[in-house]
LOMARVO-987500 format. One record per residue (C-alpha): residue in three letters; x, y, z negated. Coordinates in steps of 0.5 Angstrom, whole numbers, plus 500, padded with zeros to 3 digits. Each point is the difference from the previous one (the first is absolute). Layout:
<atoms>
ALAXYZ/...
</atoms>
This chain:
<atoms>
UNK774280651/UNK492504500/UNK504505499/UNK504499507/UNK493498504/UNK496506497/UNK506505502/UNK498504506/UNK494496501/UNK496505505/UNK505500504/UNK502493500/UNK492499501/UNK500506506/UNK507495503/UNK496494500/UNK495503503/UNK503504506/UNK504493501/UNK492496500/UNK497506505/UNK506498505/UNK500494499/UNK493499503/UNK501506504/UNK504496505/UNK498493498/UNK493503502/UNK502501507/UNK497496505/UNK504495503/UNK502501507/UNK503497507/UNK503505504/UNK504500508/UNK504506500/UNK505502506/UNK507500498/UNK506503504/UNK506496501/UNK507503499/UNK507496502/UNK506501497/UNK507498501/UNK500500507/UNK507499503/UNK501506504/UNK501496506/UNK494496501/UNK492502501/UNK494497498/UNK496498505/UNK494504504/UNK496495498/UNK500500493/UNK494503495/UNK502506496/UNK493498495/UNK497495497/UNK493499495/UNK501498493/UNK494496497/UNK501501492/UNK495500494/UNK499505495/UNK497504496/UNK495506504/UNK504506497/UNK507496502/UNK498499508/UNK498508502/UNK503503506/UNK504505495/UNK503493496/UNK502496506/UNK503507504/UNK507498500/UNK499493501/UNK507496504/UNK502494501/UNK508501500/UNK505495506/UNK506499498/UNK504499506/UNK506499498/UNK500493501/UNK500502508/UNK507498503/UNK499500507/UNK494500506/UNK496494499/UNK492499497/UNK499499492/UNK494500497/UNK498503492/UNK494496495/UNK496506496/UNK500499493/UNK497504495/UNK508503497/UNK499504508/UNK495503497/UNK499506495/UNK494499496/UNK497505496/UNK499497493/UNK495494499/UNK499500508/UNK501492502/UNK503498508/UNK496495503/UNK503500506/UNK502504506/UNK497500508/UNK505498503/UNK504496494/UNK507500505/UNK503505503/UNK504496507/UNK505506503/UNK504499506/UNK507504499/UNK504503506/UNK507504501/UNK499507500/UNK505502507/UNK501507503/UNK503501507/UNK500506505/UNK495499506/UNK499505506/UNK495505501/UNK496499507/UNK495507502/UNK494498502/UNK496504505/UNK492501500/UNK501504505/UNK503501506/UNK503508504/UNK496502504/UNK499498507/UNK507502504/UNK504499494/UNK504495498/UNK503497493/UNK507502501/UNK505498494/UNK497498493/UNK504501494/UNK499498492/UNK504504495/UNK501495495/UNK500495505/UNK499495495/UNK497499492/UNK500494495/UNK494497498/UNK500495495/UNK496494497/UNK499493501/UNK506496502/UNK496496506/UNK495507501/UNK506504500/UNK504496506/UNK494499504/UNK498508501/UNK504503507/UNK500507499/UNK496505496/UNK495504505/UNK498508501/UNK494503498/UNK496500508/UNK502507503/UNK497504505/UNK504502505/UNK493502505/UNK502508499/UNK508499501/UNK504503507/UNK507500496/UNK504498494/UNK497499494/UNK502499493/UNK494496495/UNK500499493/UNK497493500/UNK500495494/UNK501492500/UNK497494498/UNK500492500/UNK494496502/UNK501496494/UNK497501494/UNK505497496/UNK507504502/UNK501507499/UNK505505500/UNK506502497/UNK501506504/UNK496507501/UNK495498505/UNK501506505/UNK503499506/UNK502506506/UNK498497507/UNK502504505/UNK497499507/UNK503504506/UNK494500506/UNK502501507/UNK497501506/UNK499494505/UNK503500506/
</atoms>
């Protein structure tokens, strides 16, 4: 029995004690409380619906740990994952936080999180073509008149909120300056919506073309 503690002692020595330098490394760290801003990511959205404008895409997470667990290096890849797969239709929902949202590092203890719900409104996601509208920031010079306006395409599809999507008329030119034109010109324009919240599904750019005339 001697014999099996005696049998490579320094090294089962040298083993303990590596083990006992660890141990009070860690555990000798000063125990900290720390806030840290963590970025929100949502999966299994359904393809036809869209989280709301209002929604926040971080929150702060309070957690405890040791000082060498809560340095930027340690938390840099720090989530929080929402699983909308439970999301069928438009409609509000609301998400607790828990710590099983959360990656921790090891030894880090959540505390809470700031806000701890996440409340999000969901919406249909529509598509539909609007016409485009020229729009003038200056108009021919004095004995001409604006004769004929032509928009090539005439119409572009947007895209968005159901209730956003429906309320927009038409798409708009970027102004045009038609102070130097006496003939027909062709202008090479982009075009855009007013809200925020919709956006194109088709290239931008549009031809205007604007036959000025002289007045009689």
């Amino acid at each position: 029995m001697w014999s099996l503690v005696t049998r490579n002692f320094w090294w089962k020595l040298g083993s303990v004690a590596m083990a006992m330098l660890l141990w009070i490394a860690i555990d000798g760290e000063p125990v900290l409380v720390t806030t840290h801003a963590v970025p929100i990511l949502y999966k299994n959205l359904p393809k036809d619906l869209l989280i709301g404008s209002d929604s926040i895409d971080q929150v702060r997470v309070e957690m405890r740990g040791p000082s060498g667990r809560l340095t930027e290096a340690s938390l840099a890849d720090l989530t929080v994952v929402v699983d909308l797969s439970s999301i069928t239709g438009p409609g509000e929902r609301t998400f607790t936080l828990a710590e099983s949202d959360f990656h921790l590092p090891a030894g880090v203890v959540f505390r809470r999180s700031i806000p701890s719900q996440l409340h999000l409104r969901f919406g249909r996601r529509i598509s539909r073509e609007v016409p485009v509208q020229a729009r003038f920031s200056a108009q021919p010079p004095e004995g001409y008149t604006i004769a004929h306006v032509a928009i090539a395409p005439a119409t572009i599809r947007i895209a968005g909120p159901e209730g956003r999507v429906n309320a927009i008329t038409s798409a708009q030119t970027d102004a045009i300056d038609l102070s130097a034109v006496t003939g027909p010109a062709e202008i090479r324009v982009n075009t855009f919506v007013a809200d925020p919240q919709v956006w194109l599904e088709t290239a931008p750019a549009v031809t205007v073309t604007v036959t000025v005339a002289k007045t009689r």
